[in-house]
DRENMAR-60375 format. One line per 10 residues: number of its first residue (from 1); their letters; for each residue x, y, z of C-alpha. Coordinates in nm, 3 decimals, always signed. Example, Ala and Ser with C-alpha at 12.3 -4.5 7.8 and 13.67 -1.06 7.14 Angstrom:
BEGIN
1) as) +1.230:-0.450:+0.780; +1.367:-0.106:+0.714
END
This chain:
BEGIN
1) xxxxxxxxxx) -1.119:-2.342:+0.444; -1.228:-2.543:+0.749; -1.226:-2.387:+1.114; -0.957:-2.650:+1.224; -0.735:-2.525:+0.916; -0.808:-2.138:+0.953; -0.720:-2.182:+1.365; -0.349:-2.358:+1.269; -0.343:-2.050:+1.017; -0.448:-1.827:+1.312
11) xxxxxxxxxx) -0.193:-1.976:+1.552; +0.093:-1.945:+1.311; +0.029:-1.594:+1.230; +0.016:-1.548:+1.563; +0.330:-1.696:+1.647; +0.509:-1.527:+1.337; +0.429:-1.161:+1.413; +0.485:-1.221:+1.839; +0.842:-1.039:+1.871; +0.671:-0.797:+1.644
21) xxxxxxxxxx) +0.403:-0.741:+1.881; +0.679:-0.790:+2.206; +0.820:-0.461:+2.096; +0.558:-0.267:+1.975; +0.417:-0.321:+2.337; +0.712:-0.210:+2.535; +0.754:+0.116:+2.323; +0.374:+0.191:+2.354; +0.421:+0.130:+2.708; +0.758:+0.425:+2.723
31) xxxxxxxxxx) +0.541:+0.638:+2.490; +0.252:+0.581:+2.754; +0.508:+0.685:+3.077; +0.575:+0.993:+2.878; +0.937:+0.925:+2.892; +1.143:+1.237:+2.830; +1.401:+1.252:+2.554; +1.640:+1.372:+2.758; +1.663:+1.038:+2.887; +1.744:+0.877:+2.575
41) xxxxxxxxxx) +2.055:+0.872:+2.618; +2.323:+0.743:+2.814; +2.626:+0.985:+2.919; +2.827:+1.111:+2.573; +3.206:+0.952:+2.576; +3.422:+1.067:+2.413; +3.761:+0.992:+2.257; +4.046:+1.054:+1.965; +4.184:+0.846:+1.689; +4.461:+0.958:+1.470
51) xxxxxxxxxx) +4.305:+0.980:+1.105; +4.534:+1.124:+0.862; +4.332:+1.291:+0.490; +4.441:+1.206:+0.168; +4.450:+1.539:-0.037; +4.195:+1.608:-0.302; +3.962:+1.393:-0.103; +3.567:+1.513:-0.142; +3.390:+1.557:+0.243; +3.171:+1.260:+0.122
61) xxxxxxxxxx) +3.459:+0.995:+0.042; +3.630:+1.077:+0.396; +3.308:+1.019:+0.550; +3.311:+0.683:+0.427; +3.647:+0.619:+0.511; +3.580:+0.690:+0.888; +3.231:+0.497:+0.824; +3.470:+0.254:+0.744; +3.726:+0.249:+1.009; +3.508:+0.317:+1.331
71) xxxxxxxxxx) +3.263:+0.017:+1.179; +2.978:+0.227:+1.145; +2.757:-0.051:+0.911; +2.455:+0.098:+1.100; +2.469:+0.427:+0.992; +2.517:+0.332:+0.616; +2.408:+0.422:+0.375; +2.552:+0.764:+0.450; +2.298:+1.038:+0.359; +2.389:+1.358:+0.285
81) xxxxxxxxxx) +2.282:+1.583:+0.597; +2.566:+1.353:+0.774; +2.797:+1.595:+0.631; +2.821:+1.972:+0.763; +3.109:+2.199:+0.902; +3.125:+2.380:+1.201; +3.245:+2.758:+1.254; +3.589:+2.671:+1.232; +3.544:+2.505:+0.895; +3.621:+2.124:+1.021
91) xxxxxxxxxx) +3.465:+1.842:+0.884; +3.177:+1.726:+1.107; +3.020:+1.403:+1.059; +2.673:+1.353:+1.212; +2.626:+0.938:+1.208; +2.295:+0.808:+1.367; +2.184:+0.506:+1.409; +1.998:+0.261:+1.586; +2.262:+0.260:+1.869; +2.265:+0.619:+1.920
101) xxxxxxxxxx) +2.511:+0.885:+1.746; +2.863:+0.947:+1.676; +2.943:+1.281:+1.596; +3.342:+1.306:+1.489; +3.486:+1.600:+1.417; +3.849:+1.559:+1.177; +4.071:+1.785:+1.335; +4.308:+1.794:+0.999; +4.579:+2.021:+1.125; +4.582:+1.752:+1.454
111) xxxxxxxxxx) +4.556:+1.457:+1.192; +4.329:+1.332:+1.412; +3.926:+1.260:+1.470; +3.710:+1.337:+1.793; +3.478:+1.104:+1.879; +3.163:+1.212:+2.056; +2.962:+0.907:+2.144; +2.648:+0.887:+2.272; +2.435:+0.530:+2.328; +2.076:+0.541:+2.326
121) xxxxxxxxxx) +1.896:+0.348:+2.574; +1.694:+0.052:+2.604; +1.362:+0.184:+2.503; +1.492:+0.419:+2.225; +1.657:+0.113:+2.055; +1.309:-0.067:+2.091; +1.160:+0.242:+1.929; +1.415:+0.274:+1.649; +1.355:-0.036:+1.600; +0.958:-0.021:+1.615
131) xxxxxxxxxx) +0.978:+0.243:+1.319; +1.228:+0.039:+1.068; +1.045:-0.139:+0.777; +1.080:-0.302:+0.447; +1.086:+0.071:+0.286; +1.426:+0.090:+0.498; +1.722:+0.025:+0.341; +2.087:-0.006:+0.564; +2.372:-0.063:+0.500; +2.387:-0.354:+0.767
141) xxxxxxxxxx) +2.226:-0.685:+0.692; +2.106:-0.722:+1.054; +1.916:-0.399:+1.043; +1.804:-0.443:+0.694; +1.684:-0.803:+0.838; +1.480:-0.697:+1.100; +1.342:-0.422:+0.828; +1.224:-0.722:+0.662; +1.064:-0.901:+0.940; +0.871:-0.591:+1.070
151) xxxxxxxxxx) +0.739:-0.554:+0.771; +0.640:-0.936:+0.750; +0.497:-0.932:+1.086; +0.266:-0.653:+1.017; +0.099:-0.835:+0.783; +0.093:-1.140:+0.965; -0.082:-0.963:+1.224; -0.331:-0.845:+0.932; -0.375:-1.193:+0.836; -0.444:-1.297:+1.203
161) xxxxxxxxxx) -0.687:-1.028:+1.242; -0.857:-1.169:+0.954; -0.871:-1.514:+0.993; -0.963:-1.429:+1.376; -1.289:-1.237:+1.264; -1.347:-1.565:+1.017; -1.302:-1.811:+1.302; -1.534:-1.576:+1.516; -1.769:-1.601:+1.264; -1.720:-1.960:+1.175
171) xxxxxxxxxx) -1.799:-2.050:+1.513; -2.062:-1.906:+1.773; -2.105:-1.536:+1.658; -2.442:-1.528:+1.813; -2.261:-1.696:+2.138; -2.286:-1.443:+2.462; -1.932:-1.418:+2.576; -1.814:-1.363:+2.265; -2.035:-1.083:+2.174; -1.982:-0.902:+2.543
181) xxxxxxxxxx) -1.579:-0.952:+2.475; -1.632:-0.760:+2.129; -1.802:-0.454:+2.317; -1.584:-0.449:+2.573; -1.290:-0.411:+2.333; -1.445:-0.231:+2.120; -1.536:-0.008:+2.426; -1.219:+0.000:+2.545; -1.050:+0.083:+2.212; -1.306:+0.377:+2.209
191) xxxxxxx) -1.210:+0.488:+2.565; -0.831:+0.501:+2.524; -0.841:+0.679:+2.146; -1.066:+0.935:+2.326; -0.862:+0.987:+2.641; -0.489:+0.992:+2.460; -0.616:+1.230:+2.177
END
């Protein structure tokens, strides 16, 4: 592979993995601030909607029903730790997702849900989103998509390591600025693992 081939392979890697790389950033950055957790969130909301049960209905087939009617795609598939009951034997129905959770509580003698709503912010989103890869599997298309890309971009960003290190080599390797750049990175890699351990 010629050096003028390997640095349009280079570039386009590049290019392919950069909103990858745009978020990874920003939530290395919040991780770096320290922010608190308690500051993931915004201020809960929270709200009723009538929601009659069918009888004979299992706790897992009304939790997809009000999956269903509150539009909860991001929280699908429903796993099974969604469902639980509190002291007073209601249904409670523990959705997260990327946007934050929605904990509803069926209030079957009220024939009725509460709504507790609570919206993550910016930077949790960015992390949520940071940690979803091809092994994930939503019930959303849009999540599942990005999924998909993450996963793609990380090994772009393998392949444009690579062919980086080729081109480096392909080049000038005995060049002086290129060699000082490598141990000042490689320095500076050093520094920061040792000082964030």
């Amino acid at each position: 592979m010629t050096a003028h081939l390997l640095r349009k392979v280079h570039t386009y890697l590049g290019l392919l993995t950069f909103v990858n790389l745009m978020v990874y950033g920003m939530v290395g950055m919040a991780a770096t601030w320290q922010w608190r957790t308690s500051d993931s969130f915004a201020a809960a909301q929270t709200t009723y909607l009538p929601f009659a049960v069918a009888p004979n209905l299992a706790d897992a087939e009304v939790a997809d029903r009000v999956c269903t009617l509150l539009g909860l795609t991001l929280a699908r598939p429903i796993q099974r730790q969604v469902v639980q009951h509190d002291a007073a034997h209601n249904l409670v129905l523990d959705f997260w997702h990327a946007n934050g959770e929605h904990k509803i509580t069926l209030l079957e003698n009220e024939q009725r849900l509460r709504i507790e709503m609570r919206r993550v912010k910016l930077w949790r989103y960015l992390d949520t989103l940071h940690r979803t890869t091809g092994v994930f599997h939503s019930g959303d298309w849009r999540m599942q998509l990005w999924a998909d890309y993450n996963e793609f971009a990380m090994w772009s960003l393998l392949g444009m390591l690579a062919t980086g290190a080729a081109l480096w080599l392909l080049s000038r390797p005995g060049h002086r600025m290129a060699q000082i750049s490598l141990a000042a990175g490689s320095g500076l890699f050093a520094a920061l693992y040792f000082w964030t351990r």
